[in-house]
C-alpha positions as CSV (number, residue, x, y, z in Angstrom):
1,X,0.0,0.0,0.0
2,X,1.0,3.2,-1.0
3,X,2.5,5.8,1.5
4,X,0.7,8.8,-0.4
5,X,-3.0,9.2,1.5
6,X,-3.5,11.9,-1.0
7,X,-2.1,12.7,-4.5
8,X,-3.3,15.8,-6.7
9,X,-2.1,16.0,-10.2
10,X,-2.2,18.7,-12.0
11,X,-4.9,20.6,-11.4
12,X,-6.9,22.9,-12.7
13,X,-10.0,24.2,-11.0
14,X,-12.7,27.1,-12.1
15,X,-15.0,29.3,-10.6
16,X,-17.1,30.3,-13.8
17,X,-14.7,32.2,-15.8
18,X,-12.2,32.8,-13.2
19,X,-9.5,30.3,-13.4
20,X,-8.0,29.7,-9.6
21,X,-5.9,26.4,-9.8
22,X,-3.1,26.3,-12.5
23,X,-1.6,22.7,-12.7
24,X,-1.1,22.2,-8.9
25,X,0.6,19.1,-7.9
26,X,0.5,18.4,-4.1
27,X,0.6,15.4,-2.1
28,X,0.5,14.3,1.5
29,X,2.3,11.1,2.9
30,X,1.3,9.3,5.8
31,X,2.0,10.8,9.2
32,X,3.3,13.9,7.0
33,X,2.4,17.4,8.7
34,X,2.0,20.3,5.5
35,X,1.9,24.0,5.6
36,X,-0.1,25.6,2.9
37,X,1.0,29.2,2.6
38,X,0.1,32.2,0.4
39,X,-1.6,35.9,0.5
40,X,-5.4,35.9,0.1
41,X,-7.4,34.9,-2.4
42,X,-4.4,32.8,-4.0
43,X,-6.0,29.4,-4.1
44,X,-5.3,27.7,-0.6
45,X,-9.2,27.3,0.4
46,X,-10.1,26.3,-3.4
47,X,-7.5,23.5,-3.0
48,X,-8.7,22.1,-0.1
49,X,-12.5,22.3,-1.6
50,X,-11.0,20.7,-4.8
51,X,-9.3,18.0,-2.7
52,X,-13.0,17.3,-1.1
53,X,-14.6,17.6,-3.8
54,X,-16.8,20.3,-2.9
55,X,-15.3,22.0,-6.2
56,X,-14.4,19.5,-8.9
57,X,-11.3,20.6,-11.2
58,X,-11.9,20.9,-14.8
59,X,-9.3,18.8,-15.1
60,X,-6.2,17.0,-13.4
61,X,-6.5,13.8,-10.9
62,X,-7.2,13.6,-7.2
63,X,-6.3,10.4,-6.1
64,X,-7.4,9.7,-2.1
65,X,-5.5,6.4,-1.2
66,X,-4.7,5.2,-4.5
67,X,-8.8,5.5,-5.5
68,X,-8.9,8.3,-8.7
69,X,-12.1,10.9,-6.8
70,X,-12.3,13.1,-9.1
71,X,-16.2,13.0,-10.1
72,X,-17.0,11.6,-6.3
73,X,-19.2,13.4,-3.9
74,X,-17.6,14.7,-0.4
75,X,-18.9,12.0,2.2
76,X,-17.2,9.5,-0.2
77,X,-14.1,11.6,0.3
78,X,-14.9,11.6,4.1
79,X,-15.2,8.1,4.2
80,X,-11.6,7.4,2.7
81,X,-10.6,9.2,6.3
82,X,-10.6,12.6,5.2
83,X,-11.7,15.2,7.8
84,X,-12.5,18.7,6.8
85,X,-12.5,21.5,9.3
86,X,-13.6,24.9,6.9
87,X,-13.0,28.3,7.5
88,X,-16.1,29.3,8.5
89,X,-16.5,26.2,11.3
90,X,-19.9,24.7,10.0
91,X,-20.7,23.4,13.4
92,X,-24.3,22.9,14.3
93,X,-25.8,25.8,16.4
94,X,-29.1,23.9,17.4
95,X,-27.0,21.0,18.8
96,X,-25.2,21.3,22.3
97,X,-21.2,20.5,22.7
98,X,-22.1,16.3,23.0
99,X,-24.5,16.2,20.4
100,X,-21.8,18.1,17.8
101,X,-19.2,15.8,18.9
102,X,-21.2,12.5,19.1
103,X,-22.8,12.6,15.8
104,X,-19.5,12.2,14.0
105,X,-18.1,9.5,16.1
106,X,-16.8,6.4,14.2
107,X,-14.2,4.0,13.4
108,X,-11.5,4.8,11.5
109,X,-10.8,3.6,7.9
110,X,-8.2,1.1,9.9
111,X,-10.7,0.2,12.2
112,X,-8.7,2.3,14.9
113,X,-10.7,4.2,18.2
114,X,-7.9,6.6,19.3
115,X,-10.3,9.1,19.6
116,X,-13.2,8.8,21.9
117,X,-15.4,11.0,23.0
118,X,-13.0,11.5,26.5
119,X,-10.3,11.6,24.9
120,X,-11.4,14.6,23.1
121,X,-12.7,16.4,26.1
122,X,-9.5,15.8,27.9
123,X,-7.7,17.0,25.3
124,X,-10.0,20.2,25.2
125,X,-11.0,20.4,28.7
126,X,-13.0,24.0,27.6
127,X,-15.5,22.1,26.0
128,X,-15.7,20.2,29.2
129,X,-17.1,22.8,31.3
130,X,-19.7,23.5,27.8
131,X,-21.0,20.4,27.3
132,X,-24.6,21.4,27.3
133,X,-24.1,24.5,25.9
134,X,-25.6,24.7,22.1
135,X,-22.9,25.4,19.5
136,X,-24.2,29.4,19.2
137,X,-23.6,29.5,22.7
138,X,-20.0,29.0,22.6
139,X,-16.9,31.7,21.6
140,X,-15.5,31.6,18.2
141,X,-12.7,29.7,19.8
142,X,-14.9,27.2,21.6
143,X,-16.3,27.0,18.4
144,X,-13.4,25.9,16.3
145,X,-11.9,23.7,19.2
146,X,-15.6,22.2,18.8
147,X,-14.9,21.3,15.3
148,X,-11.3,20.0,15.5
149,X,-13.0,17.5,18.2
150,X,-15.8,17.0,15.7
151,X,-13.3,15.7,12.9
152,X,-10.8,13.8,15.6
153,X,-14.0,11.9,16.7
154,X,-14.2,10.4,13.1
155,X,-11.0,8.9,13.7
156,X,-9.7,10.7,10.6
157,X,-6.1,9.8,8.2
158,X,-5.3,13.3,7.6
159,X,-7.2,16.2,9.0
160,X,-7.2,19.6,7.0
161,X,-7.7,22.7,9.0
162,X,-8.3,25.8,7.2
163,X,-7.4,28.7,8.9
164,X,-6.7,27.1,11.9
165,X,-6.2,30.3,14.4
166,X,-8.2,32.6,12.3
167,X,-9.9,35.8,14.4
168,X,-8.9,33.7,17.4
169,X,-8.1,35.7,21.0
170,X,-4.0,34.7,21.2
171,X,-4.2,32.7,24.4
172,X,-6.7,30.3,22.4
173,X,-5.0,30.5,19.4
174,X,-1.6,29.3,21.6
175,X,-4.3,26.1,22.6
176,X,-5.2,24.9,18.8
177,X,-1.5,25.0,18.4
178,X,-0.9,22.6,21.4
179,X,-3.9,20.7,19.3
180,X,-2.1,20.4,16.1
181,X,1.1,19.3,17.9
182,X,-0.8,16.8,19.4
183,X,-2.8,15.8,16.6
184,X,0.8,15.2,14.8
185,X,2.4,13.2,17.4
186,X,-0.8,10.6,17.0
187,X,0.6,9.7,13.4
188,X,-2.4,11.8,11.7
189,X,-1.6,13.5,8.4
190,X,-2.8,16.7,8.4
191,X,-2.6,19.8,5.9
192,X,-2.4,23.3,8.0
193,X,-3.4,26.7,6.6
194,X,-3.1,29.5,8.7
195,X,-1.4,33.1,8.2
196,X,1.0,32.4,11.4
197,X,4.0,31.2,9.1
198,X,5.9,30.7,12.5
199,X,3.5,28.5,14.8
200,X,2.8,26.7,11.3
201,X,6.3,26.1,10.5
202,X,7.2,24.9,14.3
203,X,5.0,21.8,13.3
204,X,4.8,20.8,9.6
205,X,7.4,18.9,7.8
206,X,6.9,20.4,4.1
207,X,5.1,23.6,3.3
208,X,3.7,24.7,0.0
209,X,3.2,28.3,-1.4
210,X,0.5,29.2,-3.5
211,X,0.6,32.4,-5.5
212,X,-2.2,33.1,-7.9
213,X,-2.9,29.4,-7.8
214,X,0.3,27.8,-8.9
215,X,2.9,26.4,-6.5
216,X,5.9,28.8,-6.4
217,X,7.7,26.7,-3.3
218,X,7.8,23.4,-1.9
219,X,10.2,22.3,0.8
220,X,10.7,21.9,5.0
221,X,10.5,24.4,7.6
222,X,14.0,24.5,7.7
223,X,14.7,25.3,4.0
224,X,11.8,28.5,4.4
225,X,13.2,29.7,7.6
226,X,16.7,29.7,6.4
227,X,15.7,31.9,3.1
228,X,13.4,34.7,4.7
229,X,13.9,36.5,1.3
230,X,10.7,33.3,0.1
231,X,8.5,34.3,2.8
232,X,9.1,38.3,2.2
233,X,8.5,37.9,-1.9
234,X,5.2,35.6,-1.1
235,X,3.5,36.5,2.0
236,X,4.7,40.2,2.3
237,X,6.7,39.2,5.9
């Protein structure tokens, strides 16, 4: 069995007119932490939705453990071990804190249980002290730790966080980070995208820059920290 979980070839995804992917490649091994970097509106979320399949690309391959997805529909994605947490949270308001997280509870496409519904709440002991609170209830931090803990429940192969610490007070932002370090050191793939090149690159293992939807770098933490001049020309730091 191949070590790739997911493999994108080439591609080349649309909205309308506007063309947003131009023959992206990008992969992610197993147990393999990536940064996706870049400026607004420069593809990152589109990949991630074209990975899903929530936006199909007009052409190119998205292979999800060696299985060719390009024309499936998201839950099949979901099934292969995927787990998506979007920008904007999706959680469900009219369900309290155990409802949110009990719902997605399942297996794992190996049949592993590593995450149960304690070990989530230890792991975000917030939500412990909010469990019959109804997802409007909570903060917007509450809120995205409510959705990491949604997608860990389905005992996920790689989980991709968009915008991770986005709009998030700094002391709870400094808690999804201990998450994601965590989530890492239980062998789950994930795919990072957040503007904090600095917490990301603490954690991942390869990062990936997308400007105007093309891949303009690819390499480790160390490599982008030891050429600031990258992250100056692509993310304006």
């Amino acid at each position: 069995m191949s070590d790739l979980l997911i493999q994108a070839q080439d591609l080349n995804t649309f909205y309308g007119a506007s063309h947003i992917l131009r023959g992206v490649n990008f992969s992610v091994g197993r147990g393999e932490t990536i940064g996706l970097m870049g400026r607004n509106g420069m593809g990152k979320s589109t990949l991630l939705k074209t990975l899903m399949g929530i936006v199909p690309p007009r052409s190119g391959t998205v292979d999800i453990k060696g299985q060719r997805m390009n024309d499936r529909p998201t839950f099949e994605v979901a099934q292969l071990g995927i787990a998506y947490v979007p920008e904007g949270r999706g959680i469900f308001g009219n369900l309290n804190v155990v409802e949110n997280l009990q719902m997605a509870a399942r297996t794992g496409t190996q049949g592993q249980r590593d995450w149960t519904y304690e070990r989530v709440l230890e792991t975000f002991p917030r939500l412990k002290e909010r469990l019959g609170h109804g997802g409007q209830q909570l903060s917007g931090g509450e809120q995205q730790m409510l959705t990491i803990g949604r997608a860990l429940m389905t005992n996920p192969d790689v989980l991709i966080l968009d915008e991770a610490t986005e709009g998030l007070a700094p002391l709870i932002a400094r808690d999804i980070w201990r998450i994601c370090s965590l989530i890492k050191e239980s062998g789950i793939s994930s795919i990072i995208v957040d503007k904090n090149w600095k917490h990301v690159t603490q954690i991942t293992d390869r990062n990936i820059i997308l400007v105007k939807g093309q891949v303009v770098f690819e390499g480790s933490s160390q490599i982008l920290l030891n050429d600031p001049s990258v992250l100056e020309q692509h993310l304006g730091v």
